[in-house]
N, C-alpha and C positions, 0 to 999 in steps of 0.2 A: 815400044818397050815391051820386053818378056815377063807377063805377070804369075807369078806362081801360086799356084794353094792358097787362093781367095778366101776358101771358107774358114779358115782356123783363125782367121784377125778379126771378124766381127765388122767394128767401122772402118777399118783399114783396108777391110777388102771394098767395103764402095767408092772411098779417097782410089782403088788402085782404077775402080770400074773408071772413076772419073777424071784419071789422070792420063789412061793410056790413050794415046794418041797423039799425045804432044809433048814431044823432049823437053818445051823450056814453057814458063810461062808468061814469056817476055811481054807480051800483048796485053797484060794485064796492066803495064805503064806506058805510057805515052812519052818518049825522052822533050825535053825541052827544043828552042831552035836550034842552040847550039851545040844539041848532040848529048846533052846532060839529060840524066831524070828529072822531072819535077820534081820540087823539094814537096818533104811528107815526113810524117813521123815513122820509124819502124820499130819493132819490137825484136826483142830478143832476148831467148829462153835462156836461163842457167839455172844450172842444175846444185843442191845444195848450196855448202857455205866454201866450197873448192878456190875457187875463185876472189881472191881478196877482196875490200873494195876500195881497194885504191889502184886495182888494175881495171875495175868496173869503171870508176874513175875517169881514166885514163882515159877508156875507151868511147864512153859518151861526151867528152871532150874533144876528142882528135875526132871522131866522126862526125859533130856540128862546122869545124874547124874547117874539113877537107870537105863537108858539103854543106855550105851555105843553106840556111832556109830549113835545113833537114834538121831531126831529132831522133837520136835512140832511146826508146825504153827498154832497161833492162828488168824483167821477171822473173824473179828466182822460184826455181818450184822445187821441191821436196823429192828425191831419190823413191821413195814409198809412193806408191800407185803411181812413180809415171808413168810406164805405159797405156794405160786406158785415157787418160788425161788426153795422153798426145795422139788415143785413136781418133778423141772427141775433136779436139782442137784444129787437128793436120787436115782433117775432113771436110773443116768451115773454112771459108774465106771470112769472115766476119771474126772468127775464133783463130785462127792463125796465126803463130807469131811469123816473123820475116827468115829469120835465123833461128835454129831451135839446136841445143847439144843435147845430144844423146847417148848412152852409155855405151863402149864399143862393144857391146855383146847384144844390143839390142838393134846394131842396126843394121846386118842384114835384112833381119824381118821387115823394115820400116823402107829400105831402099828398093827391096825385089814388089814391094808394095804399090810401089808408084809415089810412094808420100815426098818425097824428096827433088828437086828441080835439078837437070843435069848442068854438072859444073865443072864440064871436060877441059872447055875452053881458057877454062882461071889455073885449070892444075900447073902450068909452067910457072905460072906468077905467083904461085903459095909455094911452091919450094920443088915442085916436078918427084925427081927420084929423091929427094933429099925427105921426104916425109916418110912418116914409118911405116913402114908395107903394109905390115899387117893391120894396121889401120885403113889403111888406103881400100885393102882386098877388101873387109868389110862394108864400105861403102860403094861398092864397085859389082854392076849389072851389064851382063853383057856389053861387058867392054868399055862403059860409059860409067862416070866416075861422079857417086852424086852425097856421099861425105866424106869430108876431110879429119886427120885425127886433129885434135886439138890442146892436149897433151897425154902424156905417160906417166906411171907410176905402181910402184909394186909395195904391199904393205910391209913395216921394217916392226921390230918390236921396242917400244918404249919402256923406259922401266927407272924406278924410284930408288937411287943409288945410294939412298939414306936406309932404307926399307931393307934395299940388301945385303947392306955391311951391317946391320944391328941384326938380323938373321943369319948373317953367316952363310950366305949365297953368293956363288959365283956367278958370273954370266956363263949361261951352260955352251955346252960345243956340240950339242946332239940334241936331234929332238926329242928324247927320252928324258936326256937330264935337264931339257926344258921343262916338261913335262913335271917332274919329279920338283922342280924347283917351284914350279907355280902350286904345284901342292902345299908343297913345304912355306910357304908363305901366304897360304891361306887360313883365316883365321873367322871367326863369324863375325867381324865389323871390317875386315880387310878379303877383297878377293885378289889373291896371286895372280891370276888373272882376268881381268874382264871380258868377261866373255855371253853376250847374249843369245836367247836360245834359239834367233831366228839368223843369227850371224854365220847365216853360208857362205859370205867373201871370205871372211877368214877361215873358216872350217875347211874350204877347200883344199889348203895348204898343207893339210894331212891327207886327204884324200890320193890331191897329187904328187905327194914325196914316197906314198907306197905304193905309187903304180897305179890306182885309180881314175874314175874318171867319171864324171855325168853320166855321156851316152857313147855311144861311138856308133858309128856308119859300117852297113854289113850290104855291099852292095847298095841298090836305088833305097833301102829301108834302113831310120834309125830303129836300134834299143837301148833300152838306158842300163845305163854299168855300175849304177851305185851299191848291184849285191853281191857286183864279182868278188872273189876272194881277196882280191889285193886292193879293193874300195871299203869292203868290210874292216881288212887291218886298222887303215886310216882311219875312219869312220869310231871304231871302237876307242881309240887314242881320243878322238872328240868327245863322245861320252864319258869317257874318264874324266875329265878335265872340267866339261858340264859338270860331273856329278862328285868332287870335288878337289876344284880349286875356282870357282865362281860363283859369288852370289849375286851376279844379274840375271834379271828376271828371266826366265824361259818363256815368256811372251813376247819380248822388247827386241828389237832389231840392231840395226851395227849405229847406228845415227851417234856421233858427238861420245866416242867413248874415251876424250880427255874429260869430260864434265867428270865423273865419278873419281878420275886419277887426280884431277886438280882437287877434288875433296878430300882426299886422303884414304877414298875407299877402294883404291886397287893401288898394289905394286907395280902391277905391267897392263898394258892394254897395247893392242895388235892395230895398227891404220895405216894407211895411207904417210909417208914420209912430209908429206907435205905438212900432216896433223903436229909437224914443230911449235908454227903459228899458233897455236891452240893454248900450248901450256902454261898455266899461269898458277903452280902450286901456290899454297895458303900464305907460308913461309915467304914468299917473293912478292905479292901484289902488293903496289905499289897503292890502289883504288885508285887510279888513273883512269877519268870517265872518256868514253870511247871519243864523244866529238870534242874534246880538247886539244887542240891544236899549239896549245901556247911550248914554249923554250922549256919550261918548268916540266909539262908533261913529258914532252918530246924527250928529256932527260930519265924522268922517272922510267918512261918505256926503256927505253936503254937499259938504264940499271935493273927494269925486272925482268928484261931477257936474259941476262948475263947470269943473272942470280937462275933462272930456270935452266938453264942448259948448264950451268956447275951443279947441281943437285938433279938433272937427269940423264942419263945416257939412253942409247939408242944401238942396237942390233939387229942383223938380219937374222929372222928365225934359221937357225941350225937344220942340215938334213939328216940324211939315219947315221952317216960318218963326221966324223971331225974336220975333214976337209972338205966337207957340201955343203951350199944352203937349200934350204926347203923351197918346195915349186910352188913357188906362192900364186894366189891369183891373178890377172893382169889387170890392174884399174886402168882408167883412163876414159877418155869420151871421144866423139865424134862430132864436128858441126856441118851442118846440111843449111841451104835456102830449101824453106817449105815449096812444094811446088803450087800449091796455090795461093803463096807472097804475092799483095796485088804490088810491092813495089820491089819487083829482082834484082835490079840494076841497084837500087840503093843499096839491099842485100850484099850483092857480092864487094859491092867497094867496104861493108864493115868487114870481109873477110879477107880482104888488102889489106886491111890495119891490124887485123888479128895474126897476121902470118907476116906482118912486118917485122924487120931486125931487132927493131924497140921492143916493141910489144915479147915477140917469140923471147927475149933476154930477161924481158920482166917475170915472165909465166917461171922461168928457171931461176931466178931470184931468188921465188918466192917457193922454190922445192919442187915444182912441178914438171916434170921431165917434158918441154917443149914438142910436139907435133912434128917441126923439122930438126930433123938430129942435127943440123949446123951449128943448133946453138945449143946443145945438150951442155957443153963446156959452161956454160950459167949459172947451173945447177950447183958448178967448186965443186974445192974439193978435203968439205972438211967431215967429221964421221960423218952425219947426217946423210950427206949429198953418197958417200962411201958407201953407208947402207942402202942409199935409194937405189944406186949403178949397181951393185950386186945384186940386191932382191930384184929387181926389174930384166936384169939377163938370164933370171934362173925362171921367170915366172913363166902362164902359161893361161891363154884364154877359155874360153867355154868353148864348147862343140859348134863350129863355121854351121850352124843349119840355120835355114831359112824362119825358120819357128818357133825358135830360140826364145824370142822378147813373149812369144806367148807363155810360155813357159816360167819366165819370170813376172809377167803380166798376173797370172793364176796363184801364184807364190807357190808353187810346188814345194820350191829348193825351204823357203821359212815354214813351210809347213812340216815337212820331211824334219830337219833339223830340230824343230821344239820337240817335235816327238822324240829324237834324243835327247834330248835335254830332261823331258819328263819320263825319263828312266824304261821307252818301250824298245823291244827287242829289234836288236840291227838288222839284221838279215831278211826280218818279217817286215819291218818296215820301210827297209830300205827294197825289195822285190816290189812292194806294193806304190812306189812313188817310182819303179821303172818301169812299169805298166800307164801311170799315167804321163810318164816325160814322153812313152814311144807313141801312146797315141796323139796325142799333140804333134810332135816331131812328123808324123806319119798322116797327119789329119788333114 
């Protein structure tokens, strides 16, 4: 395997020293007589609260089901500092998880790495060409293909339909008169928008609707682009907006930004399509406790979803015109077998079950745009699902480089961004944070 630019990863560069040479690490389980792995417990990473748990569920149920004797654990770990976690982790066999997701912006760095176990063999049986490319290119080292996307999703704008008709706000059709409307309904106990000051997924969506970009490739060499003129535009529209129409913190990152709209302190907040699941204004809850399972519950959930989406709607952020939407970020993940899983064969059968019809239908159930586009039609087709297939066509990933996850490993992009938020000059600030993406990128 072709390993690149060891020294910018830290302990990912020793996981690469001590991976290369062996495409799988099949030898690490001993299969049964009759062709099976021995039964073993395995683990497996997910990442935030993305993920239901009743497809978590699901999935440590059909996996004990389909293999005897076996057991999944799943581990959820926190979007903030994965990177270093998963340098410490991927490095250890003792520390290891079997299956680990990863952000698709992090995993080139983590595949050219060596961290990941090749899974060329499985790509027919998880969906072949029917998986999203650009997922797939991320996962993919000379030729060999070592993560799979696991789903898709572009952020849509939510917003408090009570909030805007007693304001006198429309849903705007431009990012200006977004802009202006988030103003306009910010008040000092209400932010018009939620907007934290280290929330570079969403910030990007101005960066990239005026041309902007991170970094861009100039021949074998990145530099970063955040002080071009047309990053600057975008850039300045963020600070506005930081500087008023939000009062979340300028320390505080993107994590759980229906918590504050469910309290009544924002009109809009910007996530992920899937953050439907989330909503539970004041006005609607039921106080329906999460492990109740009875007829009565199961009732009140009903009635306090119905009651939350008639008091909220949902839009794709507007681009500079009336007929565009903004180039929003691309969410979404990636799942890889660790290559030092001492149990791979059990691994890849959880990613049989993951990329099965069931499964792939549930992920889109639940808002999450499916890994294999066969079953994107899951997702419906009512506004929500409407906002998610537009924001997700218009959106637009991070810069393809290798060095990438370091660069979000460092926190450049939350550190760059609070500084706007705490009112320092863009230009200055932004020159001085592409000096640090190039030499990372370059390192």
């Amino acid at each position: 395997m072709k390993i690149l630019r060891f020294a910018a990863l830290g302990a990912v560069a020793a996981l690469a020293l001590a991976a290369c040479g062996t495409d799988t690490p099949a030898d690490n389980e001993s299969p049964s007589a009759g062709g099976t792995p021995e039964p073993a417990t395995i683990k497996l990473w997910l990442n935030g609260t993305d993920t239901p748990q009743e497809l978590r569920d699901y999935l440590t149920t059909t996996f004990a089901s389909e293999n005897p004797g076996s057991k999944l654990v799943i581990e959820q770990q926190d979007w903030s500092g994965l990177v270093p976690r998963l340098q410490t982790a991927l490095a250890s066999e003792d520390q290891t998880p079997d299956v680990v997701e990863i952000g698709n912006t992090q995993a080139p760095t983590f595949t050219w790495a060596g961290a990941f176990a090749d899974i060329t063999d499985l790509y027919p049986a998880l969906g072949g060409e029917k998986l999203l490319q650009g997922f797939v290119d991320a996962g993919t080292a000379d030729g060999k293909i070592y993560a799979v996307p696991y789903y898709s999703g572009a952020r849509a704008v939510f917003y408090n339909k009570d909030v805007f008709k007693d304001a006198g706000v429309e849903v705007p059709t431009t990012l200006a008169e977004f802009n202006d409307a988030a103003k306009k309904l910010t008040t000092d106990k209400v932010s018009g928008l939620w907007l934290p000051g280290q929330d570079w997924y969403s910030g990007a969506s101005w960066l990239f609707t005026n041309g902007g970009d991170f970094a861009v490739q100039e021949g074998d060499q990145w530099k970063g682009a955040l002080s071009s003129d047309a990053s600057v535009a975008g850039l300045t529209q963020v600070q506005d907006l930081f500087t008023n129409a939000t009062n979340a913190p300028a320390d505080s990152d993107s994590a759980e930004p229906w918590v504050p709209f469910n309290n009544g302190e924002a009109a809009m907040f910007y996530a992920p399509t899937w953050a439907r699941w989330s909503i539970n204004i004041k006005e609607c809850d039921e106080k329906v406790a999460a492990d109740d399972q009875s007829d009565e519950a199961t009732e009140k959930r009903t009635k306090q979803q119905a009651c939350n989406e008639e008091h909220t709607g949902i839009f794709p952020l507007p681009g500079n015109s009336a007929d565009e939407v903004a180039t929003a970020f691309a969410g979404g993940s990636n799942l890889a077998v660790a290559a030092k899983s001492k149990h791979p064969e059990l691994a890849k059968n959880l990613l049989k079950i993951i990329f099965s019809a069931d499964f792939q239908n549930q992920l889109g159930s639940k808002g999450l745009i499916p890994g294999n586009s066969e079953y994107t039609a899951s997702v419906g087709d009512d506004v929500y699902a409407q906002a998610a297939v537009k924001a997700a066509l218009a959106a637009k990933l991070t810069p393809a480089a290798e060095n990438w996850a370091t660069v979000e490993g460092d926190r450049v992009l939350e550190d760059f961004f609070q500084q706007l938020a705490t009112g320092q000059d863009v230009k200055t600030a932004a020159t001085a944070a592409d000096q640090r993406i190039a030499d990372i990128l370059n390192g």
